[in-house]
N, C-alpha and C positions, 0 to 999 in steps of 0.2 A: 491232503497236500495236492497242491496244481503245480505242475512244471509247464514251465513254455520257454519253449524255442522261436531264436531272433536266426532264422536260415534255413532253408529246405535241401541243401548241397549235400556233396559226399560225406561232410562229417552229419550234420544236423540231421538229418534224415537220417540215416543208420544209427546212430546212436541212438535217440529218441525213440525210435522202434523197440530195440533192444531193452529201454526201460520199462518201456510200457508192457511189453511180453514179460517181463521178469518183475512188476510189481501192477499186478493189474488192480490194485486200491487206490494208484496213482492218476489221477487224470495228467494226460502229455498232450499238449497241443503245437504244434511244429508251425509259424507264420512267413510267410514270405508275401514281398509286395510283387514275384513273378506270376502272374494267374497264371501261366500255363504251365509251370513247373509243378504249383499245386495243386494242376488238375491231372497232371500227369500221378501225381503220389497217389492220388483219388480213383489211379483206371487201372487196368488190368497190364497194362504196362510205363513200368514205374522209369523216373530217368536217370537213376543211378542201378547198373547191371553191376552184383555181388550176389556169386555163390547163397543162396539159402535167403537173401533177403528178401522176398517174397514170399515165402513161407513166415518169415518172423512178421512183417506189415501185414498180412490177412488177416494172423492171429488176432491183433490187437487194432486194427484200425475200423472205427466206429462202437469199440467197447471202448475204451480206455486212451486210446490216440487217433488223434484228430489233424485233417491238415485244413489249411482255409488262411486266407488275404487282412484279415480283420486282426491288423497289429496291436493298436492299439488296445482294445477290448482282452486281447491275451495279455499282454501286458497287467494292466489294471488287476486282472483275476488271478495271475499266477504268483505262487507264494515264489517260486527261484526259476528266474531268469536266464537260460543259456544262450549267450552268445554265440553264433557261429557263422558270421560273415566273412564275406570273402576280403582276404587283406594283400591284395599283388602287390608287384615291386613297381614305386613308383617309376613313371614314362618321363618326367618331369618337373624342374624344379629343382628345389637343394635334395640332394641325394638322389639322382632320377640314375635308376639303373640298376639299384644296392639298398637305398631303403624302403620298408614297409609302408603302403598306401594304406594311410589309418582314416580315412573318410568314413569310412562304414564304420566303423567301429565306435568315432565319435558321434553318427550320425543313429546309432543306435542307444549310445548311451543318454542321446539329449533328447530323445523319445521318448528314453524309460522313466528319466530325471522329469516329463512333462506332464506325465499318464499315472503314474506311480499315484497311489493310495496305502501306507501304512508301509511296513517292513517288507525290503525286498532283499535274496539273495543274488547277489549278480556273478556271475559263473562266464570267464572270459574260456572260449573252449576252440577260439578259433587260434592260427597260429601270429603272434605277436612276438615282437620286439618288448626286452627287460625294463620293467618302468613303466610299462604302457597302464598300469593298474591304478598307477599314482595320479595318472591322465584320466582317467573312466574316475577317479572317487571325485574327482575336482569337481568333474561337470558333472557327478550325481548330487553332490551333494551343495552345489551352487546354484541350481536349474532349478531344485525342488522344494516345491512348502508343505509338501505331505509326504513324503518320501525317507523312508530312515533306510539308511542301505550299506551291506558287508558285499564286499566283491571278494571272489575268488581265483585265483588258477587252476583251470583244469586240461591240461592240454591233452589232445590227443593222439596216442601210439598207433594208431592203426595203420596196418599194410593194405591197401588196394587189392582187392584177387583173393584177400582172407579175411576180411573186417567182419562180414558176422560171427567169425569163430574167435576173431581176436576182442572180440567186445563180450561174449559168452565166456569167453575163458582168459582172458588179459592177465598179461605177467604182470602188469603195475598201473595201481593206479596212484596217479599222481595228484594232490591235493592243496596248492599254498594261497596264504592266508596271512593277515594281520596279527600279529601276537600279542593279540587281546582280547579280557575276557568275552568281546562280542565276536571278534574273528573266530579265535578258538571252538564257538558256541557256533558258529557258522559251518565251521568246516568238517564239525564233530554232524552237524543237518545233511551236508551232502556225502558224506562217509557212510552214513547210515541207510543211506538209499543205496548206494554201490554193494556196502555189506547183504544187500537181497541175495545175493548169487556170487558176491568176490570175496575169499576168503580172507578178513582183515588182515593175515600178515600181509598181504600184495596193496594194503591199501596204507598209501607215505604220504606223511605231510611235512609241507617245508614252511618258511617266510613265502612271500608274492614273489620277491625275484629269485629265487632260487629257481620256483617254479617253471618262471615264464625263462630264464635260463636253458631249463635242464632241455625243451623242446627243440630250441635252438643246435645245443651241444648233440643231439642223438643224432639227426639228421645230420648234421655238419660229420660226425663219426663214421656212420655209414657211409655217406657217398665218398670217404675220404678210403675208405677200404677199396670201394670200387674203382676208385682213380687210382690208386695204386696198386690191383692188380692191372687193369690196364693197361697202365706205363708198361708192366715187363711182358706185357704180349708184345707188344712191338718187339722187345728184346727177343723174347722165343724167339718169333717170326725170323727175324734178322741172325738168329744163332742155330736156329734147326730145334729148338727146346719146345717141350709141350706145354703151352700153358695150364692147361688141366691136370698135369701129373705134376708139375712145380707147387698148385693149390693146394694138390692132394697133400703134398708131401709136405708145405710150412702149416696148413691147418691142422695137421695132427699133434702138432705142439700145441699143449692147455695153454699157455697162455696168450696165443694167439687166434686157437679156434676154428672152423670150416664154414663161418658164416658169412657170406658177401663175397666171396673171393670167385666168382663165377665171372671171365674175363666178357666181356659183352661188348656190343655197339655203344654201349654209352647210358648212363641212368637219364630217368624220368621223371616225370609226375609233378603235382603241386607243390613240393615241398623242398625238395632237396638245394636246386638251382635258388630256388628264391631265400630259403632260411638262410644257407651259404651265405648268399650274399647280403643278407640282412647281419648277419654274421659279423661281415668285411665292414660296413657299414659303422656300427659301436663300435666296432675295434679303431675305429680311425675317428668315430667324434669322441671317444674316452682317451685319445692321445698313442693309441699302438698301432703304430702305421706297421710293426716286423710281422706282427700276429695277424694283421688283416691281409700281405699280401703272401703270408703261411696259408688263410683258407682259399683266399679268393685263386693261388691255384690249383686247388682241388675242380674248382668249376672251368679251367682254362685248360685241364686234362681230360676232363670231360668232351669240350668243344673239339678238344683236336683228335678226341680218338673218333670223335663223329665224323669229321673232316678227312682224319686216316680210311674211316670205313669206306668215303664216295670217292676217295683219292684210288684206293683200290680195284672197286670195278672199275673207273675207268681205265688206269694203267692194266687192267688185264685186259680189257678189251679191246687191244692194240692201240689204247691211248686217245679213242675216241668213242662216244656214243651218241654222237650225234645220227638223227633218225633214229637208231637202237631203240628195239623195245625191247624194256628192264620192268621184272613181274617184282612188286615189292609186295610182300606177304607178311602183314599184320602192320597195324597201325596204333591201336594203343600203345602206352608205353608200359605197360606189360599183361600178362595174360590173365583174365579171369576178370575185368574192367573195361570198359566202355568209355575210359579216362585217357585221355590223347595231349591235355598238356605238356609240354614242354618234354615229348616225346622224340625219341631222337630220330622218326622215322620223319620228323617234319623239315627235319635237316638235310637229311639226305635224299627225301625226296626233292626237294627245292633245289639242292646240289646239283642235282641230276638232270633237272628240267633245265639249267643255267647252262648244262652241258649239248642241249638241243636234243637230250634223249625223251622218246615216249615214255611215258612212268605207268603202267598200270597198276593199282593197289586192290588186294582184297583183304577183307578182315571179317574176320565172324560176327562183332559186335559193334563195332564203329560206323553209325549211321558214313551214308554218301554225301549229305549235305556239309555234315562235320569235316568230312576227310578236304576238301573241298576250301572250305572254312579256312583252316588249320596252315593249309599250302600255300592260297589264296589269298586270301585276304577279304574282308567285306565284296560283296559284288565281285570279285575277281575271276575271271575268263580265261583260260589256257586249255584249248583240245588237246595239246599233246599231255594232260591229264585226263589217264581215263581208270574209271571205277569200277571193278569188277564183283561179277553175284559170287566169284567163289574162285580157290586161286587156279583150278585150269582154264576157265576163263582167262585171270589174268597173264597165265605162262603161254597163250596159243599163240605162236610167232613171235614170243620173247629170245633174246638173242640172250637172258642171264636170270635169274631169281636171288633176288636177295629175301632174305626171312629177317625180319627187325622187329616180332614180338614172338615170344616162346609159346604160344597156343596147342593145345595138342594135337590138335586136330593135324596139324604140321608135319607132326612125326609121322603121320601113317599113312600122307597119301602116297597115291599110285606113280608114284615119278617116273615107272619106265614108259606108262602112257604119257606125262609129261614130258617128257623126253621126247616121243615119238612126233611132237606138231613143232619142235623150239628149231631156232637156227644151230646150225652146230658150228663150234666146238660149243656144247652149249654147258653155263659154268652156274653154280650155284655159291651165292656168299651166304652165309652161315654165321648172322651178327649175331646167334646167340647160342653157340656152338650146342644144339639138339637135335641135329637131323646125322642120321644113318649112315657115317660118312663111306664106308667100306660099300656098305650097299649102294651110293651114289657112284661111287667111283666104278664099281662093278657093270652096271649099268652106262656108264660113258660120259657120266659129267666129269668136268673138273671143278674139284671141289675145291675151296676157299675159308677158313674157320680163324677163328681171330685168337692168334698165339699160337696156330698150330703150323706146321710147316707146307705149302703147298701142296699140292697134287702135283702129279708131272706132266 
């Protein structure tokens, strides 16, 4: 059997690793038309940073997985097809803001529909909107005169900071399909490559929309946990309550659980903000305008506890920081990734520089150009953006730190030497309530934790 991959990104990449280590009778060929992306999979530094994934890519690449530009040719030679392009919310047009830009997606399918020789299985594994399957079989099977082809849903669970562990050992995989003898025959083909290493009970199959469904609903789930613990930090804040012993105490109820309830700056990442709103999106062209403006404020609690987080250094820092220089400490949107999308620290630094404050940022894993990028804009210029090798760099003559990714490295530095270069009264914001707060206080900051009550 030949697998190829249509994407070299966060999912593509890592996954495709993961099979190719766990079935090396498999050829895996991973294409992207970025040459530098897949020269970077090719070098000694790869451009998605995950725990252990470098160890699993050595393993297997040049025995069994393979990266390189030559689409079409994978194409032609791979018996099953994964998808894994990127699908943003569109910028404009009908839906610009809320639905799924499916360019790529059709733009791959009308590749496959053109290159295709004999039976292909087509595996959508990027994140899509419900239906979109019905759209990929049209144009496979309109486009093509040699081409016989069963599409799939295979969406992916993976957390960012854990995906080689969550792909070696995954609580579910998800599988849907057409409910017929050739779908069935299809999905029982990619079951059996997962069964290498996942023990069939975790391996579920549905219909196609159920599938493409269920990915939408998980995300939508979770960040709906995180916006609402959110909402009641503010409440703590405002009433003297801790938000962390509030967590403590409703997640020990079974049926509510200890998962996601960590009040924070605000969620991140590829998936959350945009599924949401992909979400809000069908709920409103299937006719439920109550249920689309039910999710879409899960994302508007989001925005404002980002907004709460920059509202608050400012008001602490007598209401102004202009010139102030504020050390912002991590930039991904969260720890163990090199993934800065729709991060909330893009937020609040941009906040902040609108406030005519200096912003220095450091982060362990987030290239400078990226960080740059993210704030900026194409080409964009602002010194009072400055990037720091390491965060006592960025705190020397800082007048505040704010911490806005959870990295460990966070927890153990030397803050009294930190301490010893900052302006004083000098204060630390604490977006992701991990730092040492008694030992900050001890030493002479004032501390700042989101749901937790002030320092004095």
């Amino acid at each position: 059997m030949r697998i190829t991959c249509l994407g070299a990104g966060y999912v593509g990449g890592p996954t495709m690793a993961m099979i190719a280590a766990q079935c090396p009778d498999i050829q895996v060929t991973v294409v992207d038309h970025n040459a530098s992306r897949i020269a970077a999979w090719n070098s000694d530094r790869l451009p998605v940073y995950e725990p252990g994934l470098d160890e699993v890519v050595r393993a297997a690449r040049g025995r069994n997985l393979h990266f390189h530009t030559d689409v079409e040719h994978a194409i032609r030679s791979g018996d099953v097809i994964f998808v894994c392009v990127g699908t943003p919310t569109k910028t404009s047009g009908v839906g610009a803001g809320r639905a799924a830009d499916l360019r790529y997606i059709e733009r791959a399918a009308r590749t496959i529909a053109e290159v295709s020789e004999g039976p292909k299985i087509v595996v959508e594994k990027s994140t899509i909107p419900v239906k979109t399957a019905e759209a990929l079989l049209t144009i496979l099977r309109s486009n093509s005169r040699h081409g016989d082809f069963q599409v799939l849903s295979n969406p992916e669970f993976l957390a960012e900071g854990t995906a080689v562990a969550d792909l070696r050992d995954p609580e579910r995989i998800l599988i849907g399909g057409e409910r017929t003898p050739a779908g069935e025959a299809a999905m029982a083909t990619l079951a059996d490559i997962y069964a290498r290493w996942v023990p069939r009970e975790r391996i579920l199959t549905t219909n196609l929309w159920s599938s493409e469904l269920s990915k939408l609903v998980a995300n939508a789930f979770l960040a709906q946990r995180i916006s609402s613990i959110n909402s009641i930090s503010a409440l703590c804040e405002a009433t003297g309550a801790d938000v962390g012993e509030v967590a403590d105490a409703i997640g020990r109820d079974s049926r509510i659980g200890p998962k996601f309830l960590r009040a924070s700056v605000g969620f991140g990442g590829s998936c959350f903000r945009k599924d949401i709103l992909n979400l809000v999106y069908l709920c409103e062209h299937f006719g439920l305008p109550e249920v689309a403006e039910y999710w879409e404020r899960v994302v508007r609690m989001n925005d404002w506890q980002k907004d709460r987080f920059t509202r608050m250094i400012v008001s602490t820092l007598f209401n102004t920081v202009s010139e102030k220089r504020i050390a912002v400490l991590g930039f991904a949107f969260k720890k163990d990734t090199n993934d800065t999308r729709d991060s909330p620290a893009i937020a609040v630094v941009r906040g902040l520089l609108e406030e005519n404050a200096t912003v220095a940022v450091y982060d362990p894993k987030v290239p400078a150009e990226a960080i740059r990028l993210e704030v900026l804009g194409p080409g964009g210029t602002d010194a009072r953006l400055v990037v720091a090798a390491s965060a006592a760099e960025a705190a020397a003559g800082a007048h505040a730190l704010a911490v806005l990714t959870e990295w460990d490295e966070f927890r153990s530095l030397d803050f009294a030497a930190i301490h010893a270069g900052m302006h004083k009264p000098a204060c630390v914001f604490d977006g992701r309530n991990i730092l040492p707060r008694s030992e900050l206080e001890r030493i002479g900051y004032r501390v700042f934790s989101i749901g937790k009550p002030a320092s004095a």
